[in-house]
C-alpha positions in Angstrom: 83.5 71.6 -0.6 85.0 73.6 2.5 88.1 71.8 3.9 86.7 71.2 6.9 84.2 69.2 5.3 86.4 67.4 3.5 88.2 66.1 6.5 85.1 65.3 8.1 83.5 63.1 5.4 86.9 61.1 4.8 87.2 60.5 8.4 83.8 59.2 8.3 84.6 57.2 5.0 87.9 55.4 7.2 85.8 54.6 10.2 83.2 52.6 7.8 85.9 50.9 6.1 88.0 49.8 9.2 84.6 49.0 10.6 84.3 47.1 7.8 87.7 45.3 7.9 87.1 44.2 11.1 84.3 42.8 10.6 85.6 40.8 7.9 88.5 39.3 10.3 85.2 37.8 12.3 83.4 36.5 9.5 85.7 35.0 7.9 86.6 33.5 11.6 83.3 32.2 12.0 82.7 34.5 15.4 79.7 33.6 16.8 78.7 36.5 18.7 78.4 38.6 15.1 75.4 38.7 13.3 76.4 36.6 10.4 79.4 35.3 9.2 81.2 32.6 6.9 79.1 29.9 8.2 75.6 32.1 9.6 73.2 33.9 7.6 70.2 33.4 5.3 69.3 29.8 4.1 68.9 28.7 0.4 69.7 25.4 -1.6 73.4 24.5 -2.0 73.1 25.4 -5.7 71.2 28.7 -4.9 73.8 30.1 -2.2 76.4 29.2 -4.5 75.3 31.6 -7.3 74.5 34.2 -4.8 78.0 34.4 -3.2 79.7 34.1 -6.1 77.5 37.2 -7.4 78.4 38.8 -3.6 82.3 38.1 -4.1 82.2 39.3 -8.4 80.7 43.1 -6.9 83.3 43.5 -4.3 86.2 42.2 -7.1 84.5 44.1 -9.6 84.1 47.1 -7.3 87.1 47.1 -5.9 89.2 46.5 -8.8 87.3 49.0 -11.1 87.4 52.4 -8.8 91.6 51.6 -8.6 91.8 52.0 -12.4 93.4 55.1 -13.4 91.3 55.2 -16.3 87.8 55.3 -14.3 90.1 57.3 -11.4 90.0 60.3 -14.0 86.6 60.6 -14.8 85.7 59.8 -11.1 87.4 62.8 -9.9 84.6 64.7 -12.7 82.2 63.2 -10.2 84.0 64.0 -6.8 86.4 66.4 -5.3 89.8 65.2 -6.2 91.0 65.1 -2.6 87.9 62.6 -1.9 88.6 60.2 -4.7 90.5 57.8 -2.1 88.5 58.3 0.8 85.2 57.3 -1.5 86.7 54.5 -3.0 87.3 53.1 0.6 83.5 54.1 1.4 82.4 51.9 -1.5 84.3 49.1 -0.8 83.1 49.3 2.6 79.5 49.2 1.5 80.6 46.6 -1.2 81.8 44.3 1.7 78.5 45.1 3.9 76.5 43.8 1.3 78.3 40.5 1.2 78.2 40.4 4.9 74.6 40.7 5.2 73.4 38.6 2.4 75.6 35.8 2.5 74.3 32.3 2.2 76.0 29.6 3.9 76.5 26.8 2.0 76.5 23.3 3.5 79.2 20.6 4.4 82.2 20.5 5.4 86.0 19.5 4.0 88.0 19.2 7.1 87.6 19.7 10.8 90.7 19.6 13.2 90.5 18.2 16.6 93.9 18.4 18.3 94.1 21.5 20.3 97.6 21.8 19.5 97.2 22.1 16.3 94.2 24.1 16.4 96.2 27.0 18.3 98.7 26.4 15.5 96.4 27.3 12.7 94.3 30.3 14.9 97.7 31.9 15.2 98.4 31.9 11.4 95.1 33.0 11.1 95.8 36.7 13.2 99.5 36.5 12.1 98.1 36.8 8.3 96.0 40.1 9.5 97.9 41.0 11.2 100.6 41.2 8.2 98.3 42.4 5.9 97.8 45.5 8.6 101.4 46.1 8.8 102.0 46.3 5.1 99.6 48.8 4.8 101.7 50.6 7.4 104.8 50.2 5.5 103.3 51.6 2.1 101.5 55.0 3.6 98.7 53.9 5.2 96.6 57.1 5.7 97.5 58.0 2.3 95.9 54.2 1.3 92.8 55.2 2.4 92.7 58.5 1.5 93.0 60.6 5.1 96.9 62.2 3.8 95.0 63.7 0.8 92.2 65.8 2.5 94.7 66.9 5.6 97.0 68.0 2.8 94.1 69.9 1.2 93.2 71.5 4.3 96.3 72.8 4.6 95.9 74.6 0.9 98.3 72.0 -0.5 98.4 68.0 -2.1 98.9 65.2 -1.0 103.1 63.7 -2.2 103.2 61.2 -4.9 104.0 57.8 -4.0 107.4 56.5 -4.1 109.0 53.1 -4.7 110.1 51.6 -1.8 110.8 48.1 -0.5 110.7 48.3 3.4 110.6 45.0 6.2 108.0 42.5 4.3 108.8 44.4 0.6 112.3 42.9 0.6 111.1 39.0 0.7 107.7 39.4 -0.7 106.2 41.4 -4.4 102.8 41.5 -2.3 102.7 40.7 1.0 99.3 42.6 1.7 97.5 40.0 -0.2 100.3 37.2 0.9 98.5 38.0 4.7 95.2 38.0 3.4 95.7 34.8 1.3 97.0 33.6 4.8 94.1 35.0 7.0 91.6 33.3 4.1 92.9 29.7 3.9 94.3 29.7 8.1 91.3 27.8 9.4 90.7 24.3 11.5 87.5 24.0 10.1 86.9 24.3 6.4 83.5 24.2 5.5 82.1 24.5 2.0 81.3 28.2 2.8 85.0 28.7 3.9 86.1 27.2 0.9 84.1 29.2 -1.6 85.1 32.8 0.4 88.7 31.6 0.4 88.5 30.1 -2.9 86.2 33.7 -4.5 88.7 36.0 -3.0 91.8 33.9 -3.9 90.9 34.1 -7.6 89.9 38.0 -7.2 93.6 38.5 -6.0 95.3 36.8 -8.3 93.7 38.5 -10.9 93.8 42.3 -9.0 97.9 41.5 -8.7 97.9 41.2 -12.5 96.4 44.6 -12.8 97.8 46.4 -9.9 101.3 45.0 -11.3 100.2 46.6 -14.7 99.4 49.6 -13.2 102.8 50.3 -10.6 105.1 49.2 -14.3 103.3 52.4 -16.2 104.0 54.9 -12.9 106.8 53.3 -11.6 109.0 52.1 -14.5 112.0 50.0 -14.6 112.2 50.2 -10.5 
């Protein structure tokens, strides 16, 4: 694939997925003006849109947890160009998280709704303050090299892209993870918790838990004793 290309196509794979993480900040807000979100989209029985969210929140864990793998990373890059693998990976969780958004079923009820205003700010503000973390970190690791941009403009330039390095800057001195801390934060931040709320929050929750277990695995065999 010419370089230029290359460029091109993982430009076009980070617009989808910041698209797509945006998107996610307003459904899991409950934003009215989108489409659908946490608490709007297709209608089934309680037991029915149960099964199918689980099923939506299992392919983006499964998804998203398999293409990070170095094992399925080194037959992937058989598949695609090398310099792509990252960009690609962000493309298909992208796509992984569209599918959830658009056929999600809300399921009925509610477990808490706060009325105090006060305490309603309170809770919106931890709400952006966990994206907004969860943003930051990114920052603070590489983030063009996170989603894949550092590897095609280092290509382009007849080069790679530098291997990762341990480091422990601003949130990685008080926290092992605090990109999933602020997501855990942005998930559970809400004054209304509705069954659908609880079972995103609860779905993704479990998916992190268990990605921190294999991520951890993972930085131990490329990282070592640091």
């Amino acid at each position: 694939m010419p370089r230029s290309s290359a460029m091109l196509v993982s430009a076009s794979c980070y617009a989808a997925f910041l698209a797509a993480f945006l998107y996610l900040i307003g459904f899991v807000g409950a934003f009215d003006p989108l489409p659908t979100h946490v608490d709007k989209g297709y209608y089934a029985p309680s037991s029915v849109a149960l099964v199918i969210d689980v099923v939506l929140i299992v392919l983006f864990g499964v998804q998203h947890s398999v293409m990070a793998r170095r094992s399925f990373k080194a037959r992937w890059v058989q598949v695609v160009p090398a310099p792509l693998e990252r960009s690609v990976y962000c493309l298909a969780s992208a796509l992984a998280l569209a599918v959830l958004f658009a056929a999600w079923h809300p399921v009925s009820g509610q477990l808490w709704s706060i009325g105090n205003a006060a305490w309603r700010t309170v809770i919106w503000a931890l709400f952006f303050i966990g994206w907004g973390s969860a943003f930051v970190s990114t920052l603070l690791m590489n983030h063009f090299q996170l989603f894949g941009l550092e590897q095609t403009r280092s290509h382009s330039r007849g080069g790679e892209a530098s291997m990762p390095i341990f480091r422990t800057p601003l949130f990685y001195r008080w926290a092992r993870h605090p990109l999933y801390s602020g997501f855990l934060l942005a998930f559970w931040a809400t004054p209304d918790m509705t069954y659908s709320h609880l079972l995103l929050a609860g779905g993704f929750t479990v998916y992190i838990f268990l990605a921190i277990a294999h991520e951890e695995r993972d930085l131990a065999a490329h990282f070592g004793e640091s």
